[in-house]
mmCIF file as Biopython writes it, N, C-alpha, C and O atoms, coordinates in Angstrom:
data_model
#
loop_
_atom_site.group_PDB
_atom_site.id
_atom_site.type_symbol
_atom_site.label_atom_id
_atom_site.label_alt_id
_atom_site.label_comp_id
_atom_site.label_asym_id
_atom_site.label_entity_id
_atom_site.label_seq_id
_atom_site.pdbx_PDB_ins_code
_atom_site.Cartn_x
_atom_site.Cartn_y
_atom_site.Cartn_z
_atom_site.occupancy
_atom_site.B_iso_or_equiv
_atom_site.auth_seq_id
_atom_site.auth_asym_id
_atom_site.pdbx_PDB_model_num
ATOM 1   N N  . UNK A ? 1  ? -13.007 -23.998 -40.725 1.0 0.0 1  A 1 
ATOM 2   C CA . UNK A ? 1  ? -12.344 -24.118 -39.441 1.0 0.0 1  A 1 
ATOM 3   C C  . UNK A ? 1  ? -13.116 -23.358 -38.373 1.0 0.0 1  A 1 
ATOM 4   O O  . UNK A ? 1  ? -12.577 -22.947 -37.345 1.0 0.0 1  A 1 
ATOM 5   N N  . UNK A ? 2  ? -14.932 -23.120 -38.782 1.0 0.0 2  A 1 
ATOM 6   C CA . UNK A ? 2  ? -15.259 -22.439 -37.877 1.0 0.0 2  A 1 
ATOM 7   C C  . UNK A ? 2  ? -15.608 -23.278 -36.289 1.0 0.0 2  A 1 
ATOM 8   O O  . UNK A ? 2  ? -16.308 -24.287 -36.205 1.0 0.0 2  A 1 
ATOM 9   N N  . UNK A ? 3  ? -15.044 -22.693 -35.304 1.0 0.0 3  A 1 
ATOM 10  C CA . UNK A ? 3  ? -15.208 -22.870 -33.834 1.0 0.0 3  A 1 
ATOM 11  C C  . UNK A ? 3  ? -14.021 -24.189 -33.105 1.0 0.0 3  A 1 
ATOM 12  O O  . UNK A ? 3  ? -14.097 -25.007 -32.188 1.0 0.0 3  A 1 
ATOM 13  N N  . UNK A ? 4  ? -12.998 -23.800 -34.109 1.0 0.0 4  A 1 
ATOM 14  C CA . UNK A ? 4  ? -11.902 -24.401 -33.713 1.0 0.0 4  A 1 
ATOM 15  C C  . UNK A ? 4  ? -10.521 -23.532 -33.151 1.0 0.0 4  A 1 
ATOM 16  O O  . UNK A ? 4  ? -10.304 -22.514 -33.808 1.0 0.0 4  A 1 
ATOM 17  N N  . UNK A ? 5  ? -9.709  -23.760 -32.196 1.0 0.0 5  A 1 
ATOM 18  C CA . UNK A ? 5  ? -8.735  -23.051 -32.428 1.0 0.0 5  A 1 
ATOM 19  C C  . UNK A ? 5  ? -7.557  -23.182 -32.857 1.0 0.0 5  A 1 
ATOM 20  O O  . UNK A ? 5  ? -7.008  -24.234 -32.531 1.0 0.0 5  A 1 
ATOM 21  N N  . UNK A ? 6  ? -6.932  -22.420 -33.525 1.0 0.0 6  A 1 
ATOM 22  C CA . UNK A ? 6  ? -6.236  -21.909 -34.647 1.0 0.0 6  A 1 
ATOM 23  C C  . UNK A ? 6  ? -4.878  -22.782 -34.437 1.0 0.0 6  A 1 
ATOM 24  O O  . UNK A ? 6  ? -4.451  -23.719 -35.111 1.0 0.0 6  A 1 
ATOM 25  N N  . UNK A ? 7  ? -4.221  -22.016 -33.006 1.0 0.0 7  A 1 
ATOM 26  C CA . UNK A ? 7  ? -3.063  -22.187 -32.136 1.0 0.0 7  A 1 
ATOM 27  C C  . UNK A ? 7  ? -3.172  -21.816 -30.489 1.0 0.0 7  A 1 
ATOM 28  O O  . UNK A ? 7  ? -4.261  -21.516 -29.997 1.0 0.0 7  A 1 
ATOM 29  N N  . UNK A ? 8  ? -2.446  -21.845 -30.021 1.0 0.0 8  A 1 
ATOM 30  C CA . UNK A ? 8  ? -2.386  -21.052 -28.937 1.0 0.0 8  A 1 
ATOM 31  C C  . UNK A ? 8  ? -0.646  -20.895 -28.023 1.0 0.0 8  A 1 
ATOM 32  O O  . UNK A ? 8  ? 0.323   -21.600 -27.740 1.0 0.0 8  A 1 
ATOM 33  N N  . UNK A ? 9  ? -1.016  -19.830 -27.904 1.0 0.0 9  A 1 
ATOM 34  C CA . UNK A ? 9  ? 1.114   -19.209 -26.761 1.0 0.0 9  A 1 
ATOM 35  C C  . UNK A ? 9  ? 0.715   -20.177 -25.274 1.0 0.0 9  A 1 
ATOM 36  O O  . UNK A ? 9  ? -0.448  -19.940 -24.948 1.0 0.0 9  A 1 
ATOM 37  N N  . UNK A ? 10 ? 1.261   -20.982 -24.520 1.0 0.0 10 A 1 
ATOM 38  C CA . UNK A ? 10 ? 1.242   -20.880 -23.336 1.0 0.0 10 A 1 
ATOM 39  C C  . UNK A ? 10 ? 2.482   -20.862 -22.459 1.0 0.0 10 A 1 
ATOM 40  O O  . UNK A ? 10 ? 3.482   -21.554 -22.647 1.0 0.0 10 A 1 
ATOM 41  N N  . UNK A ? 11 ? 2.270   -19.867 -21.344 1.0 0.0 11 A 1 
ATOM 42  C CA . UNK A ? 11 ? 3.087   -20.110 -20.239 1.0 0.0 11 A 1 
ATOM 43  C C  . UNK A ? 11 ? 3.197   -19.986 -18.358 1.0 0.0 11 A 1 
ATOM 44  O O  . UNK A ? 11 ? 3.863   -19.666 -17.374 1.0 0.0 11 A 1 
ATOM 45  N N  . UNK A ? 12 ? 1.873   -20.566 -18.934 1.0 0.0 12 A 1 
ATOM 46  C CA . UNK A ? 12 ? 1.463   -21.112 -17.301 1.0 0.0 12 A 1 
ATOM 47  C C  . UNK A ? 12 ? 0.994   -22.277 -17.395 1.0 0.0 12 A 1 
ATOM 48  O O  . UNK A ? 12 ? 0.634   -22.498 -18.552 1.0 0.0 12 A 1 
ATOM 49  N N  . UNK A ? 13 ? 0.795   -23.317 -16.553 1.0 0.0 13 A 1 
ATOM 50  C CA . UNK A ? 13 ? 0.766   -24.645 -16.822 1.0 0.0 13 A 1 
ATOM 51  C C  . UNK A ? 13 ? 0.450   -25.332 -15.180 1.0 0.0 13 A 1 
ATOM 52  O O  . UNK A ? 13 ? 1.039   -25.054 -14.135 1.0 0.0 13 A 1 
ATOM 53  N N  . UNK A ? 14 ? -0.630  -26.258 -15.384 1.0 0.0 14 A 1 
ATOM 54  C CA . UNK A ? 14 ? -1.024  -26.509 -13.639 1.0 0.0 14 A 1 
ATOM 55  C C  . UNK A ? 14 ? -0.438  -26.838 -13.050 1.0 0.0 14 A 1 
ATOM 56  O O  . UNK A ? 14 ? -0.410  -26.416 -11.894 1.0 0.0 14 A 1 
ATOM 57  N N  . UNK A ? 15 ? 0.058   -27.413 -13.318 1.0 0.0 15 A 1 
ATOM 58  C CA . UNK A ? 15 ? 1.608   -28.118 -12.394 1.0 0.0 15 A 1 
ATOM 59  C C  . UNK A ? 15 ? 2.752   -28.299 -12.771 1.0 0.0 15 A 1 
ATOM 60  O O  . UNK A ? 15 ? 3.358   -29.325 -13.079 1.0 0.0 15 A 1 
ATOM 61  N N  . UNK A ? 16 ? 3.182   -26.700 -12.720 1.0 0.0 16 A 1 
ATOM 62  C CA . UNK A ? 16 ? 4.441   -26.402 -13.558 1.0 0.0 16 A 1 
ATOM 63  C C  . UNK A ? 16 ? 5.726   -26.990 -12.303 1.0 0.0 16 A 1 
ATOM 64  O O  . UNK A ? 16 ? 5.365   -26.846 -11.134 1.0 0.0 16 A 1 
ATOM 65  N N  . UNK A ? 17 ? 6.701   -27.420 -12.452 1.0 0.0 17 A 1 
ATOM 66  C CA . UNK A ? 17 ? 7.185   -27.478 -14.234 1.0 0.0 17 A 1 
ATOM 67  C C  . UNK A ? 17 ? 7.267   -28.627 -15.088 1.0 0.0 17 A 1 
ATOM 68  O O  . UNK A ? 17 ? 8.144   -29.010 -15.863 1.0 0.0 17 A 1 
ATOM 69  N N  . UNK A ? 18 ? 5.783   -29.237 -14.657 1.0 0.0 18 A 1 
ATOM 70  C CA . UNK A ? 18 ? 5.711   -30.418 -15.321 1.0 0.0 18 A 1 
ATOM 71  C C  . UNK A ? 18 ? 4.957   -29.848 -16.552 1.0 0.0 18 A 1 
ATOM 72  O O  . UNK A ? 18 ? 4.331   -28.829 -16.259 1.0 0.0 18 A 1 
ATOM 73  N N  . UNK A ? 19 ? 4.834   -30.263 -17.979 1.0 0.0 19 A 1 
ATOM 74  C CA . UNK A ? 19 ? 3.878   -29.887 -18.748 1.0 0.0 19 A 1 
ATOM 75  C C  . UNK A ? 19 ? 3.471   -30.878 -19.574 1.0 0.0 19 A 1 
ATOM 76  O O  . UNK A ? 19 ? 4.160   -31.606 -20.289 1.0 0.0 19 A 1 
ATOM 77  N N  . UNK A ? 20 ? 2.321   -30.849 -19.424 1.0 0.0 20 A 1 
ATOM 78  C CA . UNK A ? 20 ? 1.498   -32.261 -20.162 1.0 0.0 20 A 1 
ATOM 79  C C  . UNK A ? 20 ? 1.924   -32.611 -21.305 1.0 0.0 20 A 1 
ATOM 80  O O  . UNK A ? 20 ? 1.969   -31.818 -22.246 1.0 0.0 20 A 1 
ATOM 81  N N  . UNK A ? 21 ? 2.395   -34.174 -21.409 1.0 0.0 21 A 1 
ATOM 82  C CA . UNK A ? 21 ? 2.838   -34.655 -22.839 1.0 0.0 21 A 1 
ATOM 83  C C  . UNK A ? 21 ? 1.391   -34.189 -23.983 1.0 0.0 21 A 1 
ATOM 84  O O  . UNK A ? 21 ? 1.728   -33.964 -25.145 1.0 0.0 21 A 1 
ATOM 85  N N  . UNK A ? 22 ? 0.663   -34.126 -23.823 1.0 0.0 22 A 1 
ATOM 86  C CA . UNK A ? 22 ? -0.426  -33.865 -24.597 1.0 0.0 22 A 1 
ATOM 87  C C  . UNK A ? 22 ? -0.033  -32.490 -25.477 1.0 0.0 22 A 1 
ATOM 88  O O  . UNK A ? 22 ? 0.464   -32.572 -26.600 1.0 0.0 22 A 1 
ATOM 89  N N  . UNK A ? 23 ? -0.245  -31.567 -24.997 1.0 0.0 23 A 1 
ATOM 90  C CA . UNK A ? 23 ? 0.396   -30.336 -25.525 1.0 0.0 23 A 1 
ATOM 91  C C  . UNK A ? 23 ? 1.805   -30.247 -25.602 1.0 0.0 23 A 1 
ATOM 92  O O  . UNK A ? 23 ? 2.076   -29.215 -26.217 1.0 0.0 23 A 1 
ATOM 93  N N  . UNK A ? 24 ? 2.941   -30.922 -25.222 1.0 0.0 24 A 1 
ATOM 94  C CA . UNK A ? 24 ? 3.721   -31.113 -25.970 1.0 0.0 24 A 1 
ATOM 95  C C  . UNK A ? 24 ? 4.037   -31.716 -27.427 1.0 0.0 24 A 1 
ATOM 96  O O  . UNK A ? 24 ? 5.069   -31.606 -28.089 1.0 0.0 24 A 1 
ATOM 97  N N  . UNK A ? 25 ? 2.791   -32.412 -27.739 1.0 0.0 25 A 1 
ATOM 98  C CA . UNK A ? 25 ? 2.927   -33.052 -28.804 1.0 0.0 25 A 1 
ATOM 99  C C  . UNK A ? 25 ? 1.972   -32.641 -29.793 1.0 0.0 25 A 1 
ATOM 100 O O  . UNK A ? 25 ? 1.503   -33.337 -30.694 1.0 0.0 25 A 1 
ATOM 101 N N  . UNK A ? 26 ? 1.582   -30.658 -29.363 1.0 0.0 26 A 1 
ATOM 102 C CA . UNK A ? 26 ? 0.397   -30.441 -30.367 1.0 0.0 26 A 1 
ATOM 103 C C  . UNK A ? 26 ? 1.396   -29.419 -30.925 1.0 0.0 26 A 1 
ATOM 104 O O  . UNK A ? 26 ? 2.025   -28.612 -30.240 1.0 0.0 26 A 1 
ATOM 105 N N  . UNK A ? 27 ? 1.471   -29.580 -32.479 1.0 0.0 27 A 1 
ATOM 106 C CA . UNK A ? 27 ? 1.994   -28.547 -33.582 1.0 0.0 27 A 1 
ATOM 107 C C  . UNK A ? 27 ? 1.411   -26.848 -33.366 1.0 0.0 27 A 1 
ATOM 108 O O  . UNK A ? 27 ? 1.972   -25.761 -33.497 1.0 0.0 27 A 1 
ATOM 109 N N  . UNK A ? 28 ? 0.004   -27.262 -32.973 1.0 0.0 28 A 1 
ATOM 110 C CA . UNK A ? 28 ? -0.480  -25.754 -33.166 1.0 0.0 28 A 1 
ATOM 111 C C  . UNK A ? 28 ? -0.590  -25.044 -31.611 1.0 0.0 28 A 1 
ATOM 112 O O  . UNK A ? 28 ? -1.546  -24.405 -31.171 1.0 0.0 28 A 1 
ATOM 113 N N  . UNK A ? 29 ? 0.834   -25.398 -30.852 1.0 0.0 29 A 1 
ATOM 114 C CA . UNK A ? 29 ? 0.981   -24.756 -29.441 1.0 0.0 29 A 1 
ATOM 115 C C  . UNK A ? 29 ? 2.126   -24.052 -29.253 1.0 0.0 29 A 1 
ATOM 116 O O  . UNK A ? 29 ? 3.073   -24.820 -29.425 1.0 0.0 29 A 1 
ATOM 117 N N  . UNK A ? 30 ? 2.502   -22.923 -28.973 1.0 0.0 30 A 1 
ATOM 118 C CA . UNK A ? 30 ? 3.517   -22.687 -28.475 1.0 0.0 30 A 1 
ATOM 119 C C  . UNK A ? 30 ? 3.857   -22.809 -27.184 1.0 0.0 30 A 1 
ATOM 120 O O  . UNK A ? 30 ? 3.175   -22.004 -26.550 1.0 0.0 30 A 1 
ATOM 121 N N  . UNK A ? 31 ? 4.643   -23.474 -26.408 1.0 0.0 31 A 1 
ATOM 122 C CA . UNK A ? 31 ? 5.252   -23.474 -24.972 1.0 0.0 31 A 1 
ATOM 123 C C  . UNK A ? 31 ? 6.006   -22.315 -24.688 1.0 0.0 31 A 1 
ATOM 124 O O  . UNK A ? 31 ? 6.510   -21.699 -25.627 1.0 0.0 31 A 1 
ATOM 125 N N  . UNK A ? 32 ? 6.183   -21.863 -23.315 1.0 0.0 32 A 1 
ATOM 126 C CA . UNK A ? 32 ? 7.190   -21.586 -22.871 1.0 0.0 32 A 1 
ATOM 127 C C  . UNK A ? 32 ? 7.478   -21.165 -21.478 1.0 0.0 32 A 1 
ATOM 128 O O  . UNK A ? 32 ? 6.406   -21.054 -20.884 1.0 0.0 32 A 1 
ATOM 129 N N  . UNK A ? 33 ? 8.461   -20.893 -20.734 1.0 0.0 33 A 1 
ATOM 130 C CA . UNK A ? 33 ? 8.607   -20.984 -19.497 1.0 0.0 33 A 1 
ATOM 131 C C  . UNK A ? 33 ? 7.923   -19.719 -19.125 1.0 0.0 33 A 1 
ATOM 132 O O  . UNK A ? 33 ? 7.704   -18.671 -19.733 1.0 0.0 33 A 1 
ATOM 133 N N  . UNK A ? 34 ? 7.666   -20.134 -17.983 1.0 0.0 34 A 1 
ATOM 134 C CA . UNK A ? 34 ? 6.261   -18.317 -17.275 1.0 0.0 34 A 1 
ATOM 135 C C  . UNK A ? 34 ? 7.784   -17.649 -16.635 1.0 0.0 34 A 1 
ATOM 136 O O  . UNK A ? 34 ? 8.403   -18.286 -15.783 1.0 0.0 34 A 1 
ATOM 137 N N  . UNK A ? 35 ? 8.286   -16.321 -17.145 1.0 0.0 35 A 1 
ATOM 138 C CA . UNK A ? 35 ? 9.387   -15.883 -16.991 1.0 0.0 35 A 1 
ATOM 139 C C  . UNK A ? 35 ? 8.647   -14.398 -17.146 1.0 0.0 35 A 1 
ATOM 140 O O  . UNK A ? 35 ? 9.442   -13.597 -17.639 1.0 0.0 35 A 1 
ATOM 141 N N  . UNK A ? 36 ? 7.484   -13.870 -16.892 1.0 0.0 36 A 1 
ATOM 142 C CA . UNK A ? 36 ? 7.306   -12.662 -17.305 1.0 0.0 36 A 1 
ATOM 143 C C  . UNK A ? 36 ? 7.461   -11.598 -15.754 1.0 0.0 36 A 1 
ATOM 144 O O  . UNK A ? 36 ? 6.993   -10.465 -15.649 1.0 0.0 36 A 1 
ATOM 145 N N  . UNK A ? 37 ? 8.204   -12.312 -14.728 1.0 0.0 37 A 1 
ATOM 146 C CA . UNK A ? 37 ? 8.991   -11.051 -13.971 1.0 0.0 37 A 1 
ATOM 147 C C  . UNK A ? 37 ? 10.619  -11.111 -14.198 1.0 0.0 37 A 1 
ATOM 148 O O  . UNK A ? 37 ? 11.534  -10.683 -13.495 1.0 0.0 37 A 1 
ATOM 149 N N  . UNK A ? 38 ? 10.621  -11.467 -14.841 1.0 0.0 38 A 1 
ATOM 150 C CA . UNK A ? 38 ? 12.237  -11.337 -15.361 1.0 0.0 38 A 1 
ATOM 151 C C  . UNK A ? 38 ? 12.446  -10.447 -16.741 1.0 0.0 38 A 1 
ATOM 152 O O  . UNK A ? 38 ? 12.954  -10.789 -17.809 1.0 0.0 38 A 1 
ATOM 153 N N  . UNK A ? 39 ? 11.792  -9.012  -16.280 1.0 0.0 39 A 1 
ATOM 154 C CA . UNK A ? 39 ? 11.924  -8.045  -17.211 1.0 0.0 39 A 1 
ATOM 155 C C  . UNK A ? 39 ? 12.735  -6.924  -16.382 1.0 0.0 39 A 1 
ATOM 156 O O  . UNK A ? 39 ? 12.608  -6.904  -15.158 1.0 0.0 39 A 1 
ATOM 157 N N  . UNK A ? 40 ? 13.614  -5.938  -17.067 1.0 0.0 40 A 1 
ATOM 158 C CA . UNK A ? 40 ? 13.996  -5.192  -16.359 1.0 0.0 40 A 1 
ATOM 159 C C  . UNK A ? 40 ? 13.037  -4.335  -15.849 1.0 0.0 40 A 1 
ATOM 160 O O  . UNK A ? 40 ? 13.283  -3.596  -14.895 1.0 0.0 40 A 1 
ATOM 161 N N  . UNK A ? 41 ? 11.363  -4.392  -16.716 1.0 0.0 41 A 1 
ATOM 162 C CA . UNK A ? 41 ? 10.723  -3.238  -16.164 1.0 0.0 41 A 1 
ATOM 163 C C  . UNK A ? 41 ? 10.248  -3.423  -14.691 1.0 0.0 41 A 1 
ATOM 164 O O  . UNK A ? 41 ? 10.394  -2.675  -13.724 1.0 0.0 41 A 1 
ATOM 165 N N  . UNK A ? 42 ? 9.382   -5.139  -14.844 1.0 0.0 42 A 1 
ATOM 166 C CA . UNK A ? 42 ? 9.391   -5.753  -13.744 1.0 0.0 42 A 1 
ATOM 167 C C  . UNK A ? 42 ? 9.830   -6.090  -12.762 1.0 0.0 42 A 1 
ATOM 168 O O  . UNK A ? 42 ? 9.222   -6.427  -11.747 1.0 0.0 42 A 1 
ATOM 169 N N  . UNK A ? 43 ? 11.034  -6.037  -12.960 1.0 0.0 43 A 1 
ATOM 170 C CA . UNK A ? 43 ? 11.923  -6.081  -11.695 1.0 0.0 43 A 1 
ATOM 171 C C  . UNK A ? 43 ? 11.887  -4.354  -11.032 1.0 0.0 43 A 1 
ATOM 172 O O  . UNK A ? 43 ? 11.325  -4.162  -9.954  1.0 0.0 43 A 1 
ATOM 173 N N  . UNK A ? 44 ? 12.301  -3.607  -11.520 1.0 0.0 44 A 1 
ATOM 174 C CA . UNK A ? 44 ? 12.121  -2.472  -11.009 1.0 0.0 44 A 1 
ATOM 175 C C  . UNK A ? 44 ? 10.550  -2.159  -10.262 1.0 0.0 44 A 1 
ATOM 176 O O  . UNK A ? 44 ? 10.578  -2.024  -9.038  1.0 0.0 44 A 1 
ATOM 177 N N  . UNK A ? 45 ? 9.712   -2.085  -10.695 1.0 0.0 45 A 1 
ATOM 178 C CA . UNK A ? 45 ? 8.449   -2.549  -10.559 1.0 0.0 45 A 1 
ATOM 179 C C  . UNK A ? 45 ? 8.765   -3.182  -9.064  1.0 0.0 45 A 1 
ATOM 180 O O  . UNK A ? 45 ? 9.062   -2.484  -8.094  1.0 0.0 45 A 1 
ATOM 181 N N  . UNK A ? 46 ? 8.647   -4.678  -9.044  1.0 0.0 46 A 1 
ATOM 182 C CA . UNK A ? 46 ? 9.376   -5.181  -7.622  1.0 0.0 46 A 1 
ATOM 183 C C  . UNK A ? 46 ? 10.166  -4.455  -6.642  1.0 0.0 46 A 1 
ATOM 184 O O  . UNK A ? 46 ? 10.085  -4.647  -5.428  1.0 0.0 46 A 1 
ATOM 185 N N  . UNK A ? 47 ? 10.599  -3.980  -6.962  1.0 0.0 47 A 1 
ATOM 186 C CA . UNK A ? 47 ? 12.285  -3.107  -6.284  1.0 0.0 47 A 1 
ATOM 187 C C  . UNK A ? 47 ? 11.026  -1.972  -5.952  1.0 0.0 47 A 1 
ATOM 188 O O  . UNK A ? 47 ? 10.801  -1.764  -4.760  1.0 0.0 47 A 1 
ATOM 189 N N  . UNK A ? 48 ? 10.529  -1.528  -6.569  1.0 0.0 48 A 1 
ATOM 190 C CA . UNK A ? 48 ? 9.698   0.046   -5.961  1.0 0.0 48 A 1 
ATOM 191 C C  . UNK A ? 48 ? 8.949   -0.343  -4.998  1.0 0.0 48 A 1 
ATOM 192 O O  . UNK A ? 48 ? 8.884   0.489   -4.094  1.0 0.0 48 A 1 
ATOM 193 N N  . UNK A ? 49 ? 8.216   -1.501  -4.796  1.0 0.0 49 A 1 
ATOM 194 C CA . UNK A ? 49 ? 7.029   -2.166  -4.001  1.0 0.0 49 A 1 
ATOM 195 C C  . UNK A ? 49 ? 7.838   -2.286  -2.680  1.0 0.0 49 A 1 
ATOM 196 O O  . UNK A ? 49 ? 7.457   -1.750  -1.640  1.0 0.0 49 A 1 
ATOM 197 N N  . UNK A ? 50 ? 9.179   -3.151  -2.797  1.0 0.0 50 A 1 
ATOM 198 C CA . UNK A ? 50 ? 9.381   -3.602  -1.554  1.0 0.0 50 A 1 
ATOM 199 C C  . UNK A ? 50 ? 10.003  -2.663  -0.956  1.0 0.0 50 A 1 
ATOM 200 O O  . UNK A ? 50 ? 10.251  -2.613  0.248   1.0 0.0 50 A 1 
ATOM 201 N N  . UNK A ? 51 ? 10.286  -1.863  -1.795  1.0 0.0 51 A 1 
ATOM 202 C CA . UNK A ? 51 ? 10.937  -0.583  -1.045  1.0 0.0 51 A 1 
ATOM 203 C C  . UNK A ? 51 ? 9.920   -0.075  -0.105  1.0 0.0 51 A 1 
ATOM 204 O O  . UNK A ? 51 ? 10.032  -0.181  1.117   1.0 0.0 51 A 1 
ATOM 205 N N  . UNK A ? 52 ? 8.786   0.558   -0.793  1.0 0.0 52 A 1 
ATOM 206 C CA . UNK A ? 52 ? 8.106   1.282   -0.335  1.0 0.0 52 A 1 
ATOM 207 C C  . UNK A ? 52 ? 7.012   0.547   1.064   1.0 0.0 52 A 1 
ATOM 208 O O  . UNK A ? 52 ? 6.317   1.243   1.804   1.0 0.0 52 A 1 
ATOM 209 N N  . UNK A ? 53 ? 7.115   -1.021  1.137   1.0 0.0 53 A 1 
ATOM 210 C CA . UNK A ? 53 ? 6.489   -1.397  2.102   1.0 0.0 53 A 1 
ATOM 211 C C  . UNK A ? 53 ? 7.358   -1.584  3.345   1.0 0.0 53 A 1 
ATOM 212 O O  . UNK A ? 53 ? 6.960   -1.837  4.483   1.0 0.0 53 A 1 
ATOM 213 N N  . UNK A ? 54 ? 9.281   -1.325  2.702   1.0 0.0 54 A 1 
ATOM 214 C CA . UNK A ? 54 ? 10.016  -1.316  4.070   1.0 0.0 54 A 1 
ATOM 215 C C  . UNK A ? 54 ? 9.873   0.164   4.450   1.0 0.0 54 A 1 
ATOM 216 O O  . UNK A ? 54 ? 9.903   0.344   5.668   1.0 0.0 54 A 1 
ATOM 217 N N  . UNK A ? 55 ? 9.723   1.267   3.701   1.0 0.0 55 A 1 
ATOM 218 C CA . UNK A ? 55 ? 10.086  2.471   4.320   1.0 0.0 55 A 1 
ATOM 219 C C  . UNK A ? 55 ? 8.496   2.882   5.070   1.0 0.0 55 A 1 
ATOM 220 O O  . UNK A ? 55 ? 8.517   3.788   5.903   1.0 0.0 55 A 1 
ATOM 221 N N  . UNK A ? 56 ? 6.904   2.082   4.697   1.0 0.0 56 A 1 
ATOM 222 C CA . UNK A ? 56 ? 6.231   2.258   5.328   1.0 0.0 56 A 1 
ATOM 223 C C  . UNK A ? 56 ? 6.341   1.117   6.921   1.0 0.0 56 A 1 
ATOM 224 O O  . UNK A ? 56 ? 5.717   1.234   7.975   1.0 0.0 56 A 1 
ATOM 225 N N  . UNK A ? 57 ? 6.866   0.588   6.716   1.0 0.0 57 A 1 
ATOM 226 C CA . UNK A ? 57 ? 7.121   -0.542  7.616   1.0 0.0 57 A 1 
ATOM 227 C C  . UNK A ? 57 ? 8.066   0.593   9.042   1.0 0.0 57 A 1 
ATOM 228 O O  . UNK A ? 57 ? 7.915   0.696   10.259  1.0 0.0 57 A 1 
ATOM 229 N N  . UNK A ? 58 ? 8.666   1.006   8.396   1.0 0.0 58 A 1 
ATOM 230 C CA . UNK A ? 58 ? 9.862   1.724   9.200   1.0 0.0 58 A 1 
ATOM 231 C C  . UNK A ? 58 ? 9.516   3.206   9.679   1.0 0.0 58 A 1 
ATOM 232 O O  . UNK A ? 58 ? 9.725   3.281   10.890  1.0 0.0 58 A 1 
ATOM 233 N N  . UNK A ? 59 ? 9.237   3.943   9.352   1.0 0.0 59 A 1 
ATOM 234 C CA . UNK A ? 59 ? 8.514   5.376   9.109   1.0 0.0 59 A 1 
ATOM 235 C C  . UNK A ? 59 ? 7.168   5.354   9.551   1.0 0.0 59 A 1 
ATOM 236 O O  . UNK A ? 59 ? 6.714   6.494   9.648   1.0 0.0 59 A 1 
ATOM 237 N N  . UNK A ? 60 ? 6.228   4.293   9.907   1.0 0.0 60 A 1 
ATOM 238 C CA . UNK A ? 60 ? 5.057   4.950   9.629   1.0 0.0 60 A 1 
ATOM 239 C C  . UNK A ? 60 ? 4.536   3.167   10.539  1.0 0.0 60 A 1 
ATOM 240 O O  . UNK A ? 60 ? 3.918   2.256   9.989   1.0 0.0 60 A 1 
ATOM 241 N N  . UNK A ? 61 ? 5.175   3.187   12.352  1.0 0.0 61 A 1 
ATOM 242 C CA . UNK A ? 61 ? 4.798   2.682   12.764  1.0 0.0 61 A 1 
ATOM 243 C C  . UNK A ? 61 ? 2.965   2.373   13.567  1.0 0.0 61 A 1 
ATOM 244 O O  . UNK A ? 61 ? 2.325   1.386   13.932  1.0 0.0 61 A 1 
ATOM 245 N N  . UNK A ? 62 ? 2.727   4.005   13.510  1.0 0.0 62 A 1 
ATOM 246 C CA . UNK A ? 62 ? 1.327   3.490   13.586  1.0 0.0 62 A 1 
ATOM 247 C C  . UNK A ? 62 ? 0.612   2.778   12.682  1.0 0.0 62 A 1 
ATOM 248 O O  . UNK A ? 62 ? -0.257  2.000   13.075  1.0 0.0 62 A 1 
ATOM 249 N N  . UNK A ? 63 ? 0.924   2.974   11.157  1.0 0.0 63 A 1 
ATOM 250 C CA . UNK A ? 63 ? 0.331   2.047   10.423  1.0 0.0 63 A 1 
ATOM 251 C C  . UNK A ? 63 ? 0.297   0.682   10.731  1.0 0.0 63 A 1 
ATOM 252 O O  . UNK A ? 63 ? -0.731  0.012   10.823  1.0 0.0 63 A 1 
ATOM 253 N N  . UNK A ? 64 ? 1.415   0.296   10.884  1.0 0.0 64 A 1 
ATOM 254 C CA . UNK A ? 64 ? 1.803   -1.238  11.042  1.0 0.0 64 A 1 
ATOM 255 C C  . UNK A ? 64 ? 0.949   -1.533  12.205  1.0 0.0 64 A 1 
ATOM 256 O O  . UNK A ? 64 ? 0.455   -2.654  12.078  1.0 0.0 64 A 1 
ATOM 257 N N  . UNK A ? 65 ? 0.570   -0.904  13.364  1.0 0.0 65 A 1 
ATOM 258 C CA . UNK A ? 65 ? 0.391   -1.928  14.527  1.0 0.0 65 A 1 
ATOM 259 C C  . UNK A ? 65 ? -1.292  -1.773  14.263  1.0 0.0 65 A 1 
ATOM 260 O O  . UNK A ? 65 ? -2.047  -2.266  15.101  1.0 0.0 65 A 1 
ATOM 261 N N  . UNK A ? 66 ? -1.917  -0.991  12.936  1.0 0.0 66 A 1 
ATOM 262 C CA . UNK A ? 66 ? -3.579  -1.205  12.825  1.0 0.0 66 A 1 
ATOM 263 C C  . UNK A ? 66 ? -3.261  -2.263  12.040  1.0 0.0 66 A 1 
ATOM 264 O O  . UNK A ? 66 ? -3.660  -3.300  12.570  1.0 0.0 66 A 1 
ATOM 265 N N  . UNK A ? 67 ? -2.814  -2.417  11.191  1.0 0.0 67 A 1 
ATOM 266 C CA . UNK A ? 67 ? -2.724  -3.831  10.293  1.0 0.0 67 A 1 
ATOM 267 C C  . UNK A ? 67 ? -2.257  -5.080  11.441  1.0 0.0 67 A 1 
ATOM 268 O O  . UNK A ? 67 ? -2.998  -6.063  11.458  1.0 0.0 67 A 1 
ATOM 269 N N  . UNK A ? 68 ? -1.591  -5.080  11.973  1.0 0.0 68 A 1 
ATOM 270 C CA . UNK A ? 68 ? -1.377  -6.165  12.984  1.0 0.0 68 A 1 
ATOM 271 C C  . UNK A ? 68 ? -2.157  -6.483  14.238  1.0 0.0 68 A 1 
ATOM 272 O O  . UNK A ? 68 ? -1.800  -7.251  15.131  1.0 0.0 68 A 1 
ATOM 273 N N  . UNK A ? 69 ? -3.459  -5.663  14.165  1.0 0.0 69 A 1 
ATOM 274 C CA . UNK A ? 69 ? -4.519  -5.859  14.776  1.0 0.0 69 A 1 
ATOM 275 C C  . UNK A ? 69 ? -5.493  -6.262  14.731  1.0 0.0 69 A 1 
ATOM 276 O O  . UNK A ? 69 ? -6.234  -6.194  15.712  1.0 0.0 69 A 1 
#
């Protein structure tokens, strides 16, 4: 079985959420939906980011008006 592959996980797909009958119909694939920000870590993760770009947004107007320049 040398330079073949084995199996493969996927869950991204080019034109989701369509996914090619082709790999739907291969045994040695796993599918599945691209769901990897729907973690609690990730979400928090999220939640810290947007926080921190409203409180620089808000607090720290000279920043904003060099970026908007």
């Amino acid at each position: 079985m040398q330079g073949e592959i084995a199996g493969d996980g996927l869950d991204v797909f080019e034109n989701e959420p369509d996914v090619p009958s082709e790999l739907i119909a291969l045994d040695n694939v796993v599918l599945s939906p691209h769901r990897a920000v729907h973690t609690e870590e990730t979400l928090m993760c999220l939640v810290e980011l947007v926080m921190g770009n409203l409180e620089a947004f808000y607090f720290f107007p000279q920043i904003n008006l060099y970026f908007l320049l």
